[in-house]
N, C-alpha and C positions, 0 to 999 in steps of 0.2 A: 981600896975595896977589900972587906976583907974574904979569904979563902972561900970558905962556905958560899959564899953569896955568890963569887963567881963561878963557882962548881955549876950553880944552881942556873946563872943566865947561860953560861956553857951548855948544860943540858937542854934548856929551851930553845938555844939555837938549833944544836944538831936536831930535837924533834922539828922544828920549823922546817929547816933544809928537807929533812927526812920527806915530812909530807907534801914539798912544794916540788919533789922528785917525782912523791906517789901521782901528782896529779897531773905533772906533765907526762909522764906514762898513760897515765889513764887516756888521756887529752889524744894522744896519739896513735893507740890503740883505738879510740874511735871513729877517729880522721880514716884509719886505715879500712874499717869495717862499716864505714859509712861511705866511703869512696864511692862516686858513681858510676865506675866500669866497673866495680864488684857490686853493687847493688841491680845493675843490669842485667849480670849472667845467672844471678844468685837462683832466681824464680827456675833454672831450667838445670839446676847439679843437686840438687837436695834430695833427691827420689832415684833410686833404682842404682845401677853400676854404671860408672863409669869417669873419663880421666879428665883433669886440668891440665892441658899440652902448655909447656915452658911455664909452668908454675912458678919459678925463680923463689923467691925466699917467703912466701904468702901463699897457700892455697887457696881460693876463690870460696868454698866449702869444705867441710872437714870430712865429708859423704865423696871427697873425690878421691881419685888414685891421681897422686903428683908425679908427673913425668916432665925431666929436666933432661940438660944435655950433659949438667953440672952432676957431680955426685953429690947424693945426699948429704948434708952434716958439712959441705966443703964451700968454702966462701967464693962469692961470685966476683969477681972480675971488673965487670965497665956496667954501666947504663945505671939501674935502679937496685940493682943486685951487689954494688960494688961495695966488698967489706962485708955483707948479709950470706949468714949462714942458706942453701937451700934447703927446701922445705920438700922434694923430693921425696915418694915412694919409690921409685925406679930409675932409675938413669938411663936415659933412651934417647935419640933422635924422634923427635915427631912424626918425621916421613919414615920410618921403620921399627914398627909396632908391634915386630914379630911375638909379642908375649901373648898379645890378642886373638884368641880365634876369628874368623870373619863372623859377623852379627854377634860378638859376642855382648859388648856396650848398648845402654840405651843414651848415654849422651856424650857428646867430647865437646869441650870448651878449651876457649884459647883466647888470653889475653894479650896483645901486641907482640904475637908471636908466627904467624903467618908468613909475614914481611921477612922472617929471617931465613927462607928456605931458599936453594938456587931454582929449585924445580918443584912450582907453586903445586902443579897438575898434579905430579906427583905425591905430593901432600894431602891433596883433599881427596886425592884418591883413595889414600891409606886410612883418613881422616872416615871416606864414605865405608872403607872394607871392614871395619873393626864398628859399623852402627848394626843393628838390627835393625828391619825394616819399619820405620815409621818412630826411630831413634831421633835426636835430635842433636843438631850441631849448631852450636853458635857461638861466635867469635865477633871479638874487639879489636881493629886495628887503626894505625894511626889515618886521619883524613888529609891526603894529598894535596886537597883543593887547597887549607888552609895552611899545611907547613910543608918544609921541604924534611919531609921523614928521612930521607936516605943522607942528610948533612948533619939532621940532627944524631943520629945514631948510624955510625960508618959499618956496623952490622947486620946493618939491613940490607936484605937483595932485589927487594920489592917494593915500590909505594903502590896506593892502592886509592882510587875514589870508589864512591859507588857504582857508580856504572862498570869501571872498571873489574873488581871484583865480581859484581853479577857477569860480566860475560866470562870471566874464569870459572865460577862455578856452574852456568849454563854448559861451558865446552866440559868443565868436566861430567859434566850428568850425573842423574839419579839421587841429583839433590834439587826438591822445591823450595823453592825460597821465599817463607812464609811475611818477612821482615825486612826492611834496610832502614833504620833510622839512626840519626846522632845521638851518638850520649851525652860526650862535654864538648860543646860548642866550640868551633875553628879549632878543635882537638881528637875526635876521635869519632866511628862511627859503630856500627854493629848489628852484623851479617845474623840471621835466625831462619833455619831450614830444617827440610825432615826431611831422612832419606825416604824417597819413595820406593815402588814395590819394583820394580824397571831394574 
């Protein structure tokens, strides 16, 4: 074959490659932004201030404040994060939110991340101190009934059904809880409450 000619399929290749890169990207990026535990919390982070508790390497919205336990820009460790740069605003524990005034938020969201706390109460407490009153909190965790969350992921300190959960955030008060339904079947559910005026 001569030179030329294969310069010529050489280049057609790399474009080829090139685009079948472009589109597995694209492909991926919509997997991720179509996701249906982010298309569930999405309707309730898009308006006013406030944070994505364990953000890990994806913010839920880009209207949120990303709080990790990871440092920003620093690669995560184990689970879904493992190898993935975080996407962190702040570096924080969950359950200590000192950057927050009380009522300072109108929402705090959290994606399978509840489950990692020792001291649940404690969390939603901090989760309730940093809403303004009639703020809203809703969260994703994994569903008990259907998997063993705490084998699947040895970081967890919590597994959670619904019922269960509502009687944590009943004993914690000052949270109504406007919501409990499944997002992705024998996979996960999702907690939706407003802090009341109490």
């Amino acid at each position: 074959m001569p030179r030329d000619l294969q310069r010529v399929f050489d280049r057609i290749a790399e474009l080829f490659s090139s685009r079948v890169r472009q589109l597995h990207a694209l492909e991926r990026r919509q997997r991720r932004e179509n996701h249906p535990e982010r298309l569930a919390l999405l309707p309730y982070c898009q308006s006013g201030k406030g944070i994505d508790v364990g953000c890990g390497h994806r913010k839920t919205h880009p209207n949120c404040i990303g709080i990790d336990i990871i440092a920003p820009g620093e690669k995560g460790a184990v689970g879904c994060v493992a190898g993935k740069r975080i996407a962190a605003d702040i570096q924080a524990s969950g359950d200590d939110l000192w950057m927050f005034a009380d009522g300072e938020l109108d929402f705090v969201i959290s994606r399978h991340n509840l489950e990692h706390y020792v001291d649940v109460f404690k969390t939603l407490r901090e989760w309730k101190r940093v809403l303004r009153t009639g703020g809203t909190l809703a969260m994703i965790v994994p569903d008990d009934r259907h998997i063993d969350s705490i084998a699947l992921d040895p970081s967890h300190k919590h597994a959670f059904t619904p019922e269960s959960l509502r009687t944590c955030l009943e004993l914690a008060g000052g949270l109504d809880i406007i919501k409990i339904e499944p997002v992705i079947e024998r996979w996960s559910f999702m907690v939706l409450c407003r802090k009341s005026s109490q």
